[in-house]
C-alpha positions in Angstrom: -112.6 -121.3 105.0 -112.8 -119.7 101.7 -110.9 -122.0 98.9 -110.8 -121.4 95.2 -111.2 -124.3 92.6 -110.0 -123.9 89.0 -111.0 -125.9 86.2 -111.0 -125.9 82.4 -107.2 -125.4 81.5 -105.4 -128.4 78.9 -103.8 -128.2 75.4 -104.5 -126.0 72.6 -103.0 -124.8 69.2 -101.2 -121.8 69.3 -104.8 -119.1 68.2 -107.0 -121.3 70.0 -109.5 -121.2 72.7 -110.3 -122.2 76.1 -112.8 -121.0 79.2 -111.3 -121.4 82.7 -113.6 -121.7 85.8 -113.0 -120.9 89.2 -115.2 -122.0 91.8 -115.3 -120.5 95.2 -116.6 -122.2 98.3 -116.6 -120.8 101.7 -118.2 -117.2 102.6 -119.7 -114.5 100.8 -118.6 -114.6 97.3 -120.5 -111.4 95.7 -119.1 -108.8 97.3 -115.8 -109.1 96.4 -113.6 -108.2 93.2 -112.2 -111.6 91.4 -109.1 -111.8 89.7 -106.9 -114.2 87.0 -103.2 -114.8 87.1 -100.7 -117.0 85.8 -97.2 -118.4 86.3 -95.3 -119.5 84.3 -92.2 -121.8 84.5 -89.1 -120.2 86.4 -91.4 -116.7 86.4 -93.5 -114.6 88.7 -97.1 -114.6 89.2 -98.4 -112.2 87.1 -101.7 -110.3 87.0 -104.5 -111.0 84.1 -107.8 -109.3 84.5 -110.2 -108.4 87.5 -113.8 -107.8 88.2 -115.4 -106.2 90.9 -118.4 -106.5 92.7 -120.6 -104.5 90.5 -118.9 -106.3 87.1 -116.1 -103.1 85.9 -113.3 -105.5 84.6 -110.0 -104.7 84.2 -106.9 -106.0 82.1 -103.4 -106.5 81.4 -102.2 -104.7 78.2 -101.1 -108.1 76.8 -104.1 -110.0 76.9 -106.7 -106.9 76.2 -108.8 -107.9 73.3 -108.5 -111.4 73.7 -109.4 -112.7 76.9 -113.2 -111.9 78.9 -113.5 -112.2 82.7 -117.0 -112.8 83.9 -118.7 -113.9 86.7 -122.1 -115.8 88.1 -122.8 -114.9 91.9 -125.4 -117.6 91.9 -123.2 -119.9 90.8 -119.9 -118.7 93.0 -117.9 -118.8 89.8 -115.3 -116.4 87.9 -114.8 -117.0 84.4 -112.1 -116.3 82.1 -112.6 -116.9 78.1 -109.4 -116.8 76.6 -109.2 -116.8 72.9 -106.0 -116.4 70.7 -104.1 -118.0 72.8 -100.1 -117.9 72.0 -97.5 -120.3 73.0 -95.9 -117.8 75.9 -98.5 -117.5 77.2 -98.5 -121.9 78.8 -98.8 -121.1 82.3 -100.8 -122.3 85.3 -103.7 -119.6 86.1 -105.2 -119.2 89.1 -107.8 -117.2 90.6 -107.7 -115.6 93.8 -109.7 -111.9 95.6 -108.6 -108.7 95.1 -106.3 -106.9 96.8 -106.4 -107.2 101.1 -109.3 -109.6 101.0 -106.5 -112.0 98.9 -106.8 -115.9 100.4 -104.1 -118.7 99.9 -103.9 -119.5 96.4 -105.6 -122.8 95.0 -103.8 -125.1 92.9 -104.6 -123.5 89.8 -105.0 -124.7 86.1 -102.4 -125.5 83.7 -102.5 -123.9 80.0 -100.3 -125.2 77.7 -100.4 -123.7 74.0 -98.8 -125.7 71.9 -98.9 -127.1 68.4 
């Protein structure tokens, strides 16, 4: 059974910094596009940035520019570098596949951007 694992979330200043992991355990994790998300309090899941197979990445307008999605096949792990980070944008992010291959969502990472 496929479950994702994110890590890496926690406090920072309002213009800081942080990487989020995701780790994925279960069956084949290369051939399938990877997204981000986040929630925040009282709000909807909302969409971040992708990455397919073959490494095309996509974003949300509001975080182009500042945030990076990567990923190591190898290593069964989605990335997401987020720099600039502004205090609307505290959430818990998740990670989940693309689209119809989608699984349960994992208990995600909290964010909290704060000074």
């Amino acid at each position: 059974q496929v479950q994702f694992v994110e890590s890496g979330g926690g406090l920072v200043q309002p213009g800081g910094s942080l990487r989020l992991s995701c780790a994925a355990s279960g069956s084949i994790f290369s051939i399938y596009a990877m997204g981000w998300y986040r929630q925040a309090p009282e709000s909807q899941r909302e969409f971040i940035a992708s990455i397919t197979s073959g490494g095309t990445t996509n974003y949300a307008d509001s975080v182009k520019g500042r945030f990076t999605i990567s990923r190591d096949n190898a290593k069964r792990t989605v990335y997401l570098q987020m720099n600039s980070l502004k205090p609307e944008e505290k959430a818990v992010y998740y990670c989940n596949r693309e689209g119809i291959n989608r699984r349960p969502w994992g208990q995600g990472t909290q964010v909290t951007v704060s000074s």
